[in-house]
N, C-alpha and C positions, 0 to 999 in steps of 0.2 A: 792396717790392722787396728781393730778398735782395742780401747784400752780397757786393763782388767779393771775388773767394779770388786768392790769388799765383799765379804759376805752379808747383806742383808738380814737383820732379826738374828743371825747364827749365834753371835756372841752375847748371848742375854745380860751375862753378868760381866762386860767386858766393858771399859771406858775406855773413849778418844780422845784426847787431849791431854792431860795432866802426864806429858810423857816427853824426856828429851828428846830432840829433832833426829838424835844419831841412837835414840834404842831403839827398836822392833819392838820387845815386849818387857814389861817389869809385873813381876812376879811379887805381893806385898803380902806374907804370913796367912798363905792359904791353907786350912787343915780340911779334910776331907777323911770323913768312915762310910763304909758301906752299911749300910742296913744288917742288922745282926751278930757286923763284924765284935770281936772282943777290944780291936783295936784299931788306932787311926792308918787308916792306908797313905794318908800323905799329913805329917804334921809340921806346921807352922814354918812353912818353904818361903822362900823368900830371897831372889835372885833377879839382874836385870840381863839380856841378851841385847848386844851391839848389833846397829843394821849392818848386815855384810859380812856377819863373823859363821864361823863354824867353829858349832860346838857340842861338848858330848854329854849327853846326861848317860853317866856309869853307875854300877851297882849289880848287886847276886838278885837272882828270881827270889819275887816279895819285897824289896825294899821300898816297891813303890812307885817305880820309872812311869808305867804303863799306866796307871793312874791320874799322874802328873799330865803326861800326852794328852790324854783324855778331856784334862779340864783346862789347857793349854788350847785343844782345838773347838771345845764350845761342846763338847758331851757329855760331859758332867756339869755341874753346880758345886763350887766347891761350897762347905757349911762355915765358915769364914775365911774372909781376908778376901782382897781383887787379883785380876790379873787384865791389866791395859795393854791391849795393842796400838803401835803409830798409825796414826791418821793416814791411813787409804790403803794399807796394806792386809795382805790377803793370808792367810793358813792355811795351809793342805797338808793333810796326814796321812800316809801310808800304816795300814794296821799289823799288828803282828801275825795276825791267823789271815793270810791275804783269799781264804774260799768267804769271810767275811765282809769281803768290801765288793767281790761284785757283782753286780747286777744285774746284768744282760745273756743272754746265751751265746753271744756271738761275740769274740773278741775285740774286734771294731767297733761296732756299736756300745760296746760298756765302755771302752776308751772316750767314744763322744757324748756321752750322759752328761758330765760334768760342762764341757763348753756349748752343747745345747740347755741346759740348764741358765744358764749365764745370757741366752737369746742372744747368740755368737749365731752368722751367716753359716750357712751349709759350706760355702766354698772356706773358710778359716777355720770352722768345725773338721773338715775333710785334712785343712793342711796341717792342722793340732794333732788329728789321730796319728796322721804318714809320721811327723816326728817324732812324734811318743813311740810311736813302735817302734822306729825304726833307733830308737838312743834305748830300748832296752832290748833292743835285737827278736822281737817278734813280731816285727811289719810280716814275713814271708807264711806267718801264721795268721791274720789278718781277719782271715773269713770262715777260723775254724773254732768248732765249738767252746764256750771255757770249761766244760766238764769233762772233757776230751785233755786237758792239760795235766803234766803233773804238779805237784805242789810248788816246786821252784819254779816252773813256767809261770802258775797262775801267781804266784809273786811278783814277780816281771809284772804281767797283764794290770793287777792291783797298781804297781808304782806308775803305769804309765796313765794310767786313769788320771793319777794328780797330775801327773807333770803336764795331762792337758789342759790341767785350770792356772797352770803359771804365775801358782802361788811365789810369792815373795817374802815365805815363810815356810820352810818344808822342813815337817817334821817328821821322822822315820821310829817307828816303834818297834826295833827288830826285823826292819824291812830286809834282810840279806840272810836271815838264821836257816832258810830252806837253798840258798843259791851252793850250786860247785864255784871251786876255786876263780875258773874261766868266768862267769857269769857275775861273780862278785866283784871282780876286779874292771867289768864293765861298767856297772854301775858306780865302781867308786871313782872312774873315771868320771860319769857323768856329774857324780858329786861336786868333783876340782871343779870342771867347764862351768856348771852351776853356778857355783862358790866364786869364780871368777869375775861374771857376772854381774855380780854386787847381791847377788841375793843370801838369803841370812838360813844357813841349814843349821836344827836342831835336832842331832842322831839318839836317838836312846836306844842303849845298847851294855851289853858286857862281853863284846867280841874284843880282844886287843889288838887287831887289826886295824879296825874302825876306831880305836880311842887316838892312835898315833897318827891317824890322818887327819884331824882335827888339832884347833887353836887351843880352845880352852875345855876346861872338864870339871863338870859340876857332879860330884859321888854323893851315893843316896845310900841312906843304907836305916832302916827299920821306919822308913815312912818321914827319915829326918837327911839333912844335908850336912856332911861329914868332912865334906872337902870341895872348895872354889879355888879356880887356878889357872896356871898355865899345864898344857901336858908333861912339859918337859921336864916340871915339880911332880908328878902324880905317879905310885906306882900302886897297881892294880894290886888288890888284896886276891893270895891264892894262886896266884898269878904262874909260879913255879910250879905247880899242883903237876899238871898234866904231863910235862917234861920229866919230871923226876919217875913216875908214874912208867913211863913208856922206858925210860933206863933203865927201873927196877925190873920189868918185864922180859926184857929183852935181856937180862945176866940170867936171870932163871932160868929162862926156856932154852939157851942158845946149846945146855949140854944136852936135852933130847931130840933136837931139828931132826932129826936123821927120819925119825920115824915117820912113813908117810902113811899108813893103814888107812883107807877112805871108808867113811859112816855115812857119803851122799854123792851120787856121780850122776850129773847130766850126759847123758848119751843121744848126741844130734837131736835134741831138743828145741823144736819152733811152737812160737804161741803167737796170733795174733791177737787185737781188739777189731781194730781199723787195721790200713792200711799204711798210715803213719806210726801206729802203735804198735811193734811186733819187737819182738827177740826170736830169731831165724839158726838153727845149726848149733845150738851151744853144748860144748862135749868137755867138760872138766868135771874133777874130784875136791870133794870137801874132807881135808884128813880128819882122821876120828883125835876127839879128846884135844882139839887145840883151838884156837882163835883164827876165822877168815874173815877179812874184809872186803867187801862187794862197793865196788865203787864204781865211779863213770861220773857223766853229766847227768843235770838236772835231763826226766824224761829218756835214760837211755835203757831202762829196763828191767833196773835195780827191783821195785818192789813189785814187779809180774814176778822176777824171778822165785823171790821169795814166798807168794802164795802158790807158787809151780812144788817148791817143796814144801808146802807144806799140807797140798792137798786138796787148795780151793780150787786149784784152777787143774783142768784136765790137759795135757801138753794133746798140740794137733800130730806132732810128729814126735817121733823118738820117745825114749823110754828116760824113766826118774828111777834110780835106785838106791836104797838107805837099808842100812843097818838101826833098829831101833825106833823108837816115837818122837814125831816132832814137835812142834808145838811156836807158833808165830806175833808176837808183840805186836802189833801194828803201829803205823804212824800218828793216826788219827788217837790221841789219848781217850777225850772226850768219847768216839766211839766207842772204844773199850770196856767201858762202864755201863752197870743196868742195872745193878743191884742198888738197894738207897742208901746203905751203910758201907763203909768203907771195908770193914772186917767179913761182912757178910759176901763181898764181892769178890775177895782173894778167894773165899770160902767154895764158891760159885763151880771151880772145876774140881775139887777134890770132892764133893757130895756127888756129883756126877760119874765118880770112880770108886764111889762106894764107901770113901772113908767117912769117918764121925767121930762123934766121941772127944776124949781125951788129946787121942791121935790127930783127928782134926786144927782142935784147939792150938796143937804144936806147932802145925806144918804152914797154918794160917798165922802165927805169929815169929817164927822164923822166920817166912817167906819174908815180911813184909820191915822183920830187921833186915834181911839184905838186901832190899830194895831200897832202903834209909826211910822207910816210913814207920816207924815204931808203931808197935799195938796197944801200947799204954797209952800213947798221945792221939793217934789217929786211929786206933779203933771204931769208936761210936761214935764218931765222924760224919759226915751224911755226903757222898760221894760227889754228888753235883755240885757243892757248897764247897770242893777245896779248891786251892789255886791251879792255875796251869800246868806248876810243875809237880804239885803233889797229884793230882791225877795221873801227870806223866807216871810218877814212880808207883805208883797203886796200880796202874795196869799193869806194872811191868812185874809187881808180886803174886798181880792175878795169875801168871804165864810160868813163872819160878814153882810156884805152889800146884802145877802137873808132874814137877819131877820129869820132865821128859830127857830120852838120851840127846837129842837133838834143837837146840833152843835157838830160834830166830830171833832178828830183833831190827827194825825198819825205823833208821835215822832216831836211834835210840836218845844221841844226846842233841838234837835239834834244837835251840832256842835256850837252852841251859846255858849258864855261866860255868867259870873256868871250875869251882869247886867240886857242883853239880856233874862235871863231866868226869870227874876225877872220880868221883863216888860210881858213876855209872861203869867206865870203865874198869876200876877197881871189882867190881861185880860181877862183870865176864870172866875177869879171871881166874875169879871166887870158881866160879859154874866150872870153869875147863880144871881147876884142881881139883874139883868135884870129879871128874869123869865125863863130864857132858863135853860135846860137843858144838861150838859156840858160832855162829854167822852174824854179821853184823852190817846192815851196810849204808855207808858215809861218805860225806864227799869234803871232807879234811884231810892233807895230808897227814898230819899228827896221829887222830887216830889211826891213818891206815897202815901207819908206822910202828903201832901200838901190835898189831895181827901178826900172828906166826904165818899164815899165809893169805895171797891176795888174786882177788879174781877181776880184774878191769873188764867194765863194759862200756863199749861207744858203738851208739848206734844199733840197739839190739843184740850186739854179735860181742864177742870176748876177746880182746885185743891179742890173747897169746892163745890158741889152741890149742889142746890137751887130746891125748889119747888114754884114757882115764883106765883105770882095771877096775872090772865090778863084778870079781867074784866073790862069793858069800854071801852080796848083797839082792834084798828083794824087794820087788817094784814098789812105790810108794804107791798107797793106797786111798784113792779121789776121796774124798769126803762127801756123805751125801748131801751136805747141801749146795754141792757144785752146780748141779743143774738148777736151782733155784736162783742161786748166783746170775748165772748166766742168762736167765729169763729177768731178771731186772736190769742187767745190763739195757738188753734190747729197749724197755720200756723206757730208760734214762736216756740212751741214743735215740729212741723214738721223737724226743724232743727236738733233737740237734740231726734230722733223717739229711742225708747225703740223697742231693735232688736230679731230676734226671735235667741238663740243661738246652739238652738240642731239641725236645720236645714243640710244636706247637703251642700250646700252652703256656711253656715257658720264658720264651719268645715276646707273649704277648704283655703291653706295660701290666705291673702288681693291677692297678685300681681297672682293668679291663677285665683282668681276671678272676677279680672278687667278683665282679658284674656279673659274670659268665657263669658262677661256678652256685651263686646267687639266685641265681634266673632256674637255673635248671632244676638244682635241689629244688626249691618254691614250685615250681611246676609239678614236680614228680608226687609229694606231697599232698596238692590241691586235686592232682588227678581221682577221680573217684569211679571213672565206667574203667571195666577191665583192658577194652583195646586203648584207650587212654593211657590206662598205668602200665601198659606192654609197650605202649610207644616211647615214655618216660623211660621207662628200665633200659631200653632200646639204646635210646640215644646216652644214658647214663654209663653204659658198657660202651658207647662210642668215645664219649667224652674221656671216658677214664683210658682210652688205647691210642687218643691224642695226647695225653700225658706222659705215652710208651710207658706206663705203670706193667711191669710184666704179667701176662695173661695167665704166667701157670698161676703164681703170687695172689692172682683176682680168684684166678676157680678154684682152689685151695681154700680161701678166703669163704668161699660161696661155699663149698661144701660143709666149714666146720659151722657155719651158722645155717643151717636148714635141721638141725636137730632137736636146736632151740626154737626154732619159730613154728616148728611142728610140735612142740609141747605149747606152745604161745597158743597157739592151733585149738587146741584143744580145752585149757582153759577158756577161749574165745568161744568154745562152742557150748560148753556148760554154761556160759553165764550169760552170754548174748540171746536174750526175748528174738524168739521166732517173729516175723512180720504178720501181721492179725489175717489168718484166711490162705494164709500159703499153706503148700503142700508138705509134709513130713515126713521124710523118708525114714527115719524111725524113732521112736520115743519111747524114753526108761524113763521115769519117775522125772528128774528136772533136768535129763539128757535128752534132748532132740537134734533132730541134724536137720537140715531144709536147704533151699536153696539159696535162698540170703545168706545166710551162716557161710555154706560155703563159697559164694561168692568173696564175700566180707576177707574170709581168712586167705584165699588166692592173693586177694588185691592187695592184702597184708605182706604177705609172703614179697610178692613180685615188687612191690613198691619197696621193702626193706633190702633187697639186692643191689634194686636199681641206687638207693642212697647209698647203699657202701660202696660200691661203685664209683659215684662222685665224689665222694667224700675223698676216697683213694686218691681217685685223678688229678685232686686237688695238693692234697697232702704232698703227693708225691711232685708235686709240677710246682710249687711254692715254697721256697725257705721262709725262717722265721724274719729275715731282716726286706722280703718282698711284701711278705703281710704285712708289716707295720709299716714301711712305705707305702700300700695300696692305701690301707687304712687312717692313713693321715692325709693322705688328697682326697677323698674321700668324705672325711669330714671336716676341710678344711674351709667350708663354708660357716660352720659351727663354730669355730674358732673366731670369724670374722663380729659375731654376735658376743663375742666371749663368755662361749661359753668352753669349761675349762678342759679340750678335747686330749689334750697333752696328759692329763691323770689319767684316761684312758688307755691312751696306748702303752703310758709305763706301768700301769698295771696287767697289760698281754705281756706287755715286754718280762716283765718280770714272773710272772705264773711259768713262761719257756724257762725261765731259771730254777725259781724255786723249787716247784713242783718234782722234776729228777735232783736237784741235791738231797731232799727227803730222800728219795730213791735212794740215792749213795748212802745217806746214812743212816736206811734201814741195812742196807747191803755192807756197812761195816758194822753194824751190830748183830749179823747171822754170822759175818765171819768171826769174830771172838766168842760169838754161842757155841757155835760151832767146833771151833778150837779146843773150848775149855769144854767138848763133851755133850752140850745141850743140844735143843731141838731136834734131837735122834727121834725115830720111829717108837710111836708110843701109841697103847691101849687104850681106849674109852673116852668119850668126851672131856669129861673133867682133866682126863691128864694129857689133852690136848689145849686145854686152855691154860691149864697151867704150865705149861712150856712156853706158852704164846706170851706169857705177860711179859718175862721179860724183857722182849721184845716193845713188846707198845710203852711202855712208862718210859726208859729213855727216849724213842722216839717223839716222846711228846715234848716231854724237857728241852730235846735238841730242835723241835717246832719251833716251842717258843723262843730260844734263845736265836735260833737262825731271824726268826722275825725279829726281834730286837736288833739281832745285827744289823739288819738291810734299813732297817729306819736309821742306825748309824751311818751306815753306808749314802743313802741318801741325805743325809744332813750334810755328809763331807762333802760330796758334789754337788753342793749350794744348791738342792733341789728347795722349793719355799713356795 
């Protein structure tokens, strides 16, 4: 096994040397503010970590932790003071948002980014991925898309990324805050094994789980260090918050349990995505006016369910029936937001319902007292500009401020500290004394202990079956932008297409196949006489039915595009110069029709079949991780000249990624438009542009930020 190398150039401001033989890293009075910030995000830190220790940097959302990581792992600059790592050793970081760190479309291949970055052999490349996947328990997902993941899987996928660069300094930024119970206690397993090792883990974190499995614990709190130690000295600020919380709850409610009255029943309800992705048969009641908790493992079908009630998603089978209006919080916070002011965003679905005014003004600063984002302090706030968790809570006033009977809410307290969760769930409560009816769903025992009632999912299906009563109750009603929904689904799996493999074609090696596929389009193209470009088309309807690409699929395909290429048609014949001395079969002012023309527009026609055709056969007979292996034998003659063929291919590598996460998170910003009322069916140009904007302004923001990420993401695995 070759041995790990440091990171090269990574650590800009980082010194070697001036460091005892038994620290890993010493931290000397680093203050750090962000651009525009009012205040310092990390001030005047100053701590050393032992090689072979684990330990916890603690704190509430905002103190700072995530900052620290940041310039700990070489992506930030802090604005003074150093931070020296020991002579030869390595840092790897797992991020807190893990759709931020990866890179690849295919889970395998983003797992090897990192140790082909490092110019590690294919055969030690290969045996890094098996391990890594296999210590966060997604080896048997290997070769499936990461957009295809849910958020605690693609967290998994994220930690195994590092754990292939076998850092000898691993630092976790909230890496567990999306895992179930099951899935977190693997990892903290791998943690010990790690830990044992000799290698040196530094967790950042406010979970107390994670503080007590670690030595020592350095507490942050307003951007300063509050407390260094042992753990066995430290006790978490807040700490009792959530317990007391769930006591006080459960004396209240325990005198009306009795009442079961349902306000939402699944009646044998199945939805797939995939094949891998479905909830099959689910038949339970949600009681009116109390607290459910929807729980399961990471990926078991929690937040399908949740857009099942609330409208996005149309169920294949069975019926949804509710009393009353829903209304669904999503995961994703960031998506959530569109509006540029914070005030104006909560504002966003009550305009949509008609109120204003006074009334407005009320309902918009209420909401967002009980969501603990006051209107005095974050009003005129500018949405993209707050922190993580004040976005979290801003969405969540957006959703409060419908008033609806029925309030969803999808992994509400994710990655919040213990205070943060106290307040959230204090909030439900608030809502179900209110009369609303409250879903929730988490994968903490704590809060599912919190819930008057609970609906376990594993595996799509609902661990205890219900025969639910759903009288009084009427169907829930699709949202029109279901089907919009679901046509970008396609486009975003379009990337990640499920190939045919017993095919001819596919068979034959990746760089045989580009040849092939290469050769023919070029040909089809250059063909210019019409029996020519009929032979081309010919063989291109050949080519594509050795790919077994389905025939109805192809002429389906053919038919929807001879509509357009007959208006193409047309244009081509208004504007295409008759040949000098031909004959013209008829002539209007600067309309003629002749024989070339029509030629011209046949050979058009036939030659664009004949390419979708290919293109198809191609598409369909090639995954993305064939491409990029054809494509690097290919030019690996280019390489030999070095020339730098590897930016290449991670740039295809990475358009198969980037390209549908945009998709997704165009497709979580119709769903909160959506929710909160907007991009309904609307009059006249202008008031179709103006629905639209909302829409593109965050899109763009979360462009750029997604770009930002991936160059983080690439500096972590020592790409240079």
């Amino acid at each position: 096994m070759k041995k790990n190398r440091p990171f090269e150039g990574l650590f800009f401001f980082a010194l070697y040397g001036k460091i005892s033989p038994m620290q890993a890293l010493s931290v000397q009075n680093i203050t750090f503010k962000y651009p525009h910030a009012e205040t310092e995000a990390v001030n005047d830190v100053s701590f050393q970590i032992e090689k072979g220790s684990y330990t916890v940097i603690a704190g509430h959302n905002g103190s700072g932790k995530s900052t620290l990581a940041r310039i700990l792992s070489g992506l930030e600059t802090p604005d003074s003071g150093s931070v020296t790592v020991g002579q030869g050793l390595k840092i790897g970081m797992v991020f807190q948002n893990p759709k931020n760190q990866i890179i690849s479309g295919i889970i395998s291949r983003d797992t090897a980014i990192g140790p082909q970055n490092e110019g590690l052999s294919k055969a030690e490349t290969e045996l890094r991925v098996i391990e890594s996947l296999n210590i966060t328990g997604m080896l048997d997902r290997s070769e499936n898309p990461t957009l295809s993941l849910s958020l605690g899987q693609t967290q998994k996928v994220a930690l195994a990324g590092i754990i292939a660069l076998r850092p000898e300094i691993l630092v976790l930024d909230e890496a567990m805050a999306m895992l179930d119970a099951e899935s977190r206690q693997d990892i903290y397993n791998f943690l010990d094994y790690w830990h044992q090792n000799g290698n040196t883990i530094l967790h950042i974190t406010h979970d107390e789980d994670a503080v007590r499995r670690a030595q020592n614990v350095i507490a942050m709190k307003e951007g300063r260090i509050v407390f260094t130690g042992k753990v066995s000295d430290f006790t978490p600020e807040g700490h009792n918050l959530v317990p007391e919380l769930i006591k006080n709850h459960k004396h209240k409610t325990s005198a009306d349990s009795s009442d079961n009255t349902p306000a939402l029943v699944f009646n044998k309800v199945s939805f797939s995505y995939n094949e891998k992705s479905k909830v099959s048969d689910l038949s339970f009641s949600i009681p009116k006016g109390k607290i459910t908790a929807l729980t399961g493992p990471s990926g078991s079908g929690k937040s399908t369910i949740l857009e099942l009630m609330s409208g996005l998603l149309s169920p294949e089978n069975g019926k949804i029936l509710k009393s009353g209006t829903t209304a669904l919080c999503q995961q994703n916070a960031q998506g959530a937001l569109f509006e540029a002011f914070a005030a104006d965003d909560v504002a966003f679905g009550p305009r949509n319902q008609g109120k204003s005014g006074k009334d407005l003004v009320k309902l918009v600063k209420k909401s967002m007292t009980q969501a603990s984002i006051p209107y005095e302090k974050f009003g005129e706030r500018r949405s993209f500009e707050l922190s993580g968790g004040e976005q979290r809570r801003l969405a969540i006033a957006g959703i409060i401020a419908l008033e609806s009977d029925i309030v969803l809410f999808d992994e509400p307290t994710a990655g919040l500290d213990e205070p943060s969760r106290a307040e959230i769930l204090s909030l439900l409560e608030t809502l179900c004394e209110e009369g609303k009816t409250v879903v929730f769903s988490t994968h903490r025992k704590d809060e599912a202990d919190f819930a008057d009632h609970l609906v376990h999912i594993v595996n799509g299906k609902q661990a205890v079956p219900e025969t639910p009563d759903s009288e009084g109750l009427s169907e829930t009603e699709i949202l029109s932008s279901a089907e919009t929904l679901a046509s970008l689904r396609k486009v975003s799996e379009g990337f990640s297409h499920k190939t045919e493999k017993n095919s001819l074609l596919s068979k034959m090696h990746p760089a045989i196949r580009i040849l092939l596929f290469l050769a023919v389009f070029a040909a089809n193209l250059a063909a210019r006489s019409l029996l020519f470009t009929c032979i081309m088309t010919a063989i291109g309807f050949i080519y594509c039915l050795f790919a077994r690409f389905p025939a109805k699929k192809l002429f389906v395909a053919a038919l929807k595009l001879i509509p357009f290429l007959a208006l193409f048609s047309i244009f081509q014949i208004m504007f295409l110069p008759a040949k000098a001395g031909e004959t013209l079969y008829t002539s209007w002012r600067f309309f003629t029709i002749s024989p070339s023309k029509i030629f011209f527009c046949v050979c058009t026609i036939v030659r664009t079949l004949g390419a979708v055709a290919e293109i198809s056969g191609f598409y369909y007979s090639t995954p993305e991780y064939d491409l990029l292996d054809g494509l690097a034998l290919l030019l690996k003659p280019l390489a030999l000249i070095r020339i730098p063929v590897r930016y290449f291919i991670l740039v295809i590598e990475i358009m198969f990624r980037f390209i549908p996460l945009l998709v997704d998170e165009a497709a979580s910003i119709i769903k909160t438009q959506s929710i909160r009322g907007g991009l309904k069916q609307v009059k006249g140009k202008l008031a179709k542009v103006r629905a639209m904007l909302p829409l593109f302004v965050p899109l763009i923001a979360q462009t750029v930020k997604r770009a930002e990420a991936l160059a983080d993401a690439l500096t972590i695995r020592s790409f240079r």
